[in-house]
C-alpha positions in Angstrom: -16.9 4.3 36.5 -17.5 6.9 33.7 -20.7 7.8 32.9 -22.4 9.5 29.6 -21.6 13.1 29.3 -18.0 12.7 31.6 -14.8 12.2 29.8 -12.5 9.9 31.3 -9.3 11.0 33.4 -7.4 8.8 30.5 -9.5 7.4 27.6 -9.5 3.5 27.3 -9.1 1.6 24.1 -12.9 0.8 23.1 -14.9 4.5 25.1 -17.3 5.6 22.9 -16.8 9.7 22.7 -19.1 11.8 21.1 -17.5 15.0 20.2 -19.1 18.5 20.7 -21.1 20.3 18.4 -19.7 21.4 14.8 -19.8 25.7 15.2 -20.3 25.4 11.2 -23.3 22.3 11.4 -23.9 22.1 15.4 -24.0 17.9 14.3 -21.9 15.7 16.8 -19.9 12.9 15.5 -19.2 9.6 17.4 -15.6 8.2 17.5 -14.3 5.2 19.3 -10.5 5.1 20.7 -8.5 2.5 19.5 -4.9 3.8 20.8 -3.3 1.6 23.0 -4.0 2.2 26.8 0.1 2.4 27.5 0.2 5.1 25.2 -3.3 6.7 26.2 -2.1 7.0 30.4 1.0 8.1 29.1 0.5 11.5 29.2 0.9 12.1 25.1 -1.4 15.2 23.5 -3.8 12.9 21.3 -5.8 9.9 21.1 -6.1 7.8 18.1 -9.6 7.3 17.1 -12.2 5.6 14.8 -15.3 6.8 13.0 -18.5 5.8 13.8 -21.7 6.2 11.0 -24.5 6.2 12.6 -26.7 6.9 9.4 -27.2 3.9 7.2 -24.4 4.0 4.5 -22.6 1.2 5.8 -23.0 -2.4 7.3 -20.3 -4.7 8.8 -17.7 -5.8 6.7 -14.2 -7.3 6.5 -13.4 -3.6 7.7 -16.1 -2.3 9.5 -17.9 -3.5 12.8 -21.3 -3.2 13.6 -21.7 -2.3 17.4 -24.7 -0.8 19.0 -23.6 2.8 18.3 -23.5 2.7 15.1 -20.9 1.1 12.4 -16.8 1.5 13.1 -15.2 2.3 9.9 -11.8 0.9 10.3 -10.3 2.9 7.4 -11.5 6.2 9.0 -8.9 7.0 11.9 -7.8 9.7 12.8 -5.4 11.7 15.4 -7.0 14.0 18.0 -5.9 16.3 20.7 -7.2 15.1 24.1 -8.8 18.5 24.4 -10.6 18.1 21.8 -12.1 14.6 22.6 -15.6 15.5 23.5 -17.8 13.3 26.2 -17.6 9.7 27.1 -20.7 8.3 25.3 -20.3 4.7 26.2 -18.1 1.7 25.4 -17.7 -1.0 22.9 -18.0 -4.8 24.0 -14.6 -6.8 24.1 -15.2 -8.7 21.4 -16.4 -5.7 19.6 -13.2 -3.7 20.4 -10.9 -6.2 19.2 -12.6 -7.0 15.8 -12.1 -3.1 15.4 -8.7 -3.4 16.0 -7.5 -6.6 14.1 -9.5 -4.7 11.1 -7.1 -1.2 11.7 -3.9 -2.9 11.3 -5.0 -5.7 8.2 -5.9 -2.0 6.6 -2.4 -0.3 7.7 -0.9 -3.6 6.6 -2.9 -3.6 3.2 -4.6 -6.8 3.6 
């Protein structure tokens, strides 16, 4: 088991990572993984990630989820090195994790 502040030996689909702190802001940003977990224990260079606002801006929509971390924007992914993944922060709910996903791929699909 993972706990806050570790980062996982291979991120799973639905961790919660909070990345370290801007050298330009010093903020932290929260991102949740929503690459596959064949491809994550694979051994590739980057994780596949999804935004999370924690301000107010957004609510839960047809393409963003509201979890207890904040709101996962499923039109903000993005492509990072595993080096540059942060800390484990915590994990999304199964139920959560999929609505995330099904909400990635009607966006990449354009519905």
């Amino acid at each position: 088991m993972t706990t806050p502040g570790q980062l996982p030996p291979s991120p799973r689909q639905g961790d919660v990572l909070i990345s370290t702190p801007s050298p330009l802001t010093g903020e932290r940003e929260l991102y949740t993984v929503v690459s596959a977990d064949i491809y994550n224990t694979a051994g590739g260079p980057t994780v596949l990630l999804a935004e999370i606002e924690t301000g107010t801006r957004y609510r839960a929509s047809a393409y963003a989820t509201e979890t207890d971390y904040g709101v996962v924007l499923a039109d903000r992914v993005i492509w990072l090195p595993i080096d540059m993944l942060g800390e484990y922060f915590g994990r999304l709910t199964d139920a959560q994790r999929t609505r995330v996903i099904n909400q990635i791929v009607a966006v990449l699909r354009g519905h």
